[in-house]
C-alpha positions as CSV (number, residue, x, y, z in Angstrom):
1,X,-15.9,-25.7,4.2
2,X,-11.9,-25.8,4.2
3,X,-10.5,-28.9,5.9
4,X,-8.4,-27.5,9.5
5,X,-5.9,-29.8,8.3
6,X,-5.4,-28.6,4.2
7,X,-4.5,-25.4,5.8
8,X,-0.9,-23.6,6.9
9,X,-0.9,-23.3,10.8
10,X,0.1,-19.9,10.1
11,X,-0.4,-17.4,7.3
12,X,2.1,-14.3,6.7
13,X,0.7,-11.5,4.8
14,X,2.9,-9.1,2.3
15,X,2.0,-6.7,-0.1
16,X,2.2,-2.9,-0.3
17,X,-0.1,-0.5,1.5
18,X,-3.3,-0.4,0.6
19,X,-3.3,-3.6,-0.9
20,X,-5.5,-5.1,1.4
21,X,-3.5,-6.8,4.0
22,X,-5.2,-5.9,7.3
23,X,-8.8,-6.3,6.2
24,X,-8.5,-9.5,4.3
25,X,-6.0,-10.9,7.0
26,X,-8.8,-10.5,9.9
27,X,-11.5,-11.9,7.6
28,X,-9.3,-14.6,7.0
29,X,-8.8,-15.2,10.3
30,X,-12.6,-14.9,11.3
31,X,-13.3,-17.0,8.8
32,X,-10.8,-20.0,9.4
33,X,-10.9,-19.7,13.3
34,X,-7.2,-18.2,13.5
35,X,-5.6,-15.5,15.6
36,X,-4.8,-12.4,14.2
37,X,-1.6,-10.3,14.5
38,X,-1.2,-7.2,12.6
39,X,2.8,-5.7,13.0
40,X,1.7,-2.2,12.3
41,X,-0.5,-1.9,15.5
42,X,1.9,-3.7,17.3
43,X,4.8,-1.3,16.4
44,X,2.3,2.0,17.2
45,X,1.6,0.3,20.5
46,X,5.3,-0.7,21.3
47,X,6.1,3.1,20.6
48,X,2.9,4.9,21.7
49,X,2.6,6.8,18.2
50,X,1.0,6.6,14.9
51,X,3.3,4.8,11.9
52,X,3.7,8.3,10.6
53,X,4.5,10.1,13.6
54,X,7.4,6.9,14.2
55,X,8.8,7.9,10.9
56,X,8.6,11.6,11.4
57,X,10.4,11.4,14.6
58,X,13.3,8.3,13.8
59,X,13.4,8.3,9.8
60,X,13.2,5.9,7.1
61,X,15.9,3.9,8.5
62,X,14.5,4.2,12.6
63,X,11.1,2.7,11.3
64,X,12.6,0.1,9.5
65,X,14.4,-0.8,12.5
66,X,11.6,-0.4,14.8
67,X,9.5,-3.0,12.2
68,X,12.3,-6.0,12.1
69,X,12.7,-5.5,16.1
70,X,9.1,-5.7,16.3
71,X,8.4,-8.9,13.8
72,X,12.0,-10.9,15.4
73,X,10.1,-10.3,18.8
74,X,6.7,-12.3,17.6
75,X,7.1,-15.5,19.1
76,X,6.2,-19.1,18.9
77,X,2.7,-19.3,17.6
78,X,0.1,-21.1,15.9
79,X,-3.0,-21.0,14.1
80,X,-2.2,-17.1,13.5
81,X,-3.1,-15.0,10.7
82,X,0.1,-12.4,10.5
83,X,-0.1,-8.8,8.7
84,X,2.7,-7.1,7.9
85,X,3.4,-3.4,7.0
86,X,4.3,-3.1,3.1
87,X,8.0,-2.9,3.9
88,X,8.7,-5.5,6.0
89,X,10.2,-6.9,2.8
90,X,13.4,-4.6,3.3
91,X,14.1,-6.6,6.3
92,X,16.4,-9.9,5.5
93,X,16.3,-11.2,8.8
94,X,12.5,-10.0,9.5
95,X,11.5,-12.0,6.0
96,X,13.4,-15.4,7.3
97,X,11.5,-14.8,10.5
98,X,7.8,-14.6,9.6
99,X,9.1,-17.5,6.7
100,X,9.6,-20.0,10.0
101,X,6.7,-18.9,11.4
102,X,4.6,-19.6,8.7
103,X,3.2,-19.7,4.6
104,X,4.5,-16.5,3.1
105,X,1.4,-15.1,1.0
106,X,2.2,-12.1,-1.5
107,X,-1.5,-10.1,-2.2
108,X,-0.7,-8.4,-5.7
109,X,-2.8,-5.6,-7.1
110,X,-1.8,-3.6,-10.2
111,X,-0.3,-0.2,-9.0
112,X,-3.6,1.8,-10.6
113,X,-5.7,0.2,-8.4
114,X,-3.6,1.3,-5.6
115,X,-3.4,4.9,-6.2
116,X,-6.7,5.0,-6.3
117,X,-7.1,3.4,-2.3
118,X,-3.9,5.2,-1.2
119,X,-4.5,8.7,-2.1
120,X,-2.3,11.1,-0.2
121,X,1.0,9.1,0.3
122,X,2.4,11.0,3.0
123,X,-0.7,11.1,5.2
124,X,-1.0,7.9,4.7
125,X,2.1,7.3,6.2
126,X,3.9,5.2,3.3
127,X,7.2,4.5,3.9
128,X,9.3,5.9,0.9
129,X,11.9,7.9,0.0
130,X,11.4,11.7,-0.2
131,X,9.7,12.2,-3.3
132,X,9.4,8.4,-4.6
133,X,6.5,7.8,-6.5
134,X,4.0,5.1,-6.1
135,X,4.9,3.4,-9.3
136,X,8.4,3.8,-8.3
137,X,8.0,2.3,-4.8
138,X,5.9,-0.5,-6.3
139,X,8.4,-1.1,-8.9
140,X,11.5,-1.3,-6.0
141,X,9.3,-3.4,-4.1
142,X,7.5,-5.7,-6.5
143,X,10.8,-8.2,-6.8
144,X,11.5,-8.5,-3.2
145,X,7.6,-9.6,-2.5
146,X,8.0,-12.0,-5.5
147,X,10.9,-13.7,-3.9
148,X,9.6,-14.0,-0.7
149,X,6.3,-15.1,-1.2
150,X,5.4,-19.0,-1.3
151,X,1.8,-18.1,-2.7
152,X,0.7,-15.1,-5.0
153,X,-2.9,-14.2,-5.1
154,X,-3.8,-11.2,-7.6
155,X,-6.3,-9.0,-5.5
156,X,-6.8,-6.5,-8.5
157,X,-10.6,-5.8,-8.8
158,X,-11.6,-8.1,-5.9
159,X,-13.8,-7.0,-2.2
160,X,-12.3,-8.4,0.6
161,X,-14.4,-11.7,0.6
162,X,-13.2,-12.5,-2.8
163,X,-9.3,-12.1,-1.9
164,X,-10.1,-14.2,1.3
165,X,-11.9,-16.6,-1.0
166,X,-8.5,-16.6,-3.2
167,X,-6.1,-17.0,-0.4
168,X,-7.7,-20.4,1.0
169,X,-7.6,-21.5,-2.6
170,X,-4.0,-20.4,-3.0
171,X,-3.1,-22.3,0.2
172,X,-4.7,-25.4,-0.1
173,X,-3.8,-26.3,-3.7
């Protein structure tokens, strides 16, 4: 059993799609009694559409904006278990944001493993430039989720209960 008091109030999740973010971050919550908020849904429910659709409609650059105005507006809050979409990490002012809100934790998987869960990019609704890779993307990405992060837990090969199992070791040590 973790001690209440060895953990972060709050637990910010990054990584890139696929990665894991959303499943681990609500059996992390389950598991340590936390709320969970997941910035994807609340972006499709803020805008009535599907992340893809979002994009189709504004663009790259519209999403992007529609994801910072949608992590500034998260509020005050505690013991909270935060997901973000994969590229929150674009976002400057978004990054310092979820930073005072809480521990910044980077889930890393090696870019294999990932095109393996993602499949089809585009249906998936990956936010990329027109024909950019997913070793490209990773490779754009993989610096600005190493600066951000306080913690880094490696998810390659792991379930879900095994990367929730490393995140409370990660925070607590």
């Amino acid at each position: 059993m973790v001690s209440a008091r060895a953990l972060p109030s709050n637990l910010v999740l990054i990584g890139m799609p696929a990665v894991g973010k959303s499943t681990a971050g609500v059996l992390l919550a389950k598991r340590l009694s936390k709320s969970f908020i997941d910035t994807d849904v609340l972006i499709q429910a803020e805008h009535g559409m599907s992340l893809r659709e979002l994009m189709d409609r504004d663009g790259i650059d519209g999403f992007r904006r529609a994801e910072t105005e949608c992590v500034l507006a998260i509020g005050r809050c505690d013991n909270t278990v935060i997901s973000t979409g994969g590229s929150v990490v674009y976002s400057e002012a978004a990054m310092k944001h979820l930073g005072s809100l809480g521990t910044i934790v980077f889930l890393d998987t090696d870019v294999g493993e990932l095109e393996r869960r993602i499949g089809d990019l585009d249906r998936r609704g990956v936010v990329r430039a027109p024909g950019q890779s997913l070793r490209e993307l990773h490779a754009e990405r993989l610096p600005l989720y190493r600066r951000h992060a306080e913690v880094t837990v490696d998810c390659t090969g792991l379930d879900h209960e095994a990367v929730v199992e490393r995140i409370i070791r990660a925070v607590t040590s």
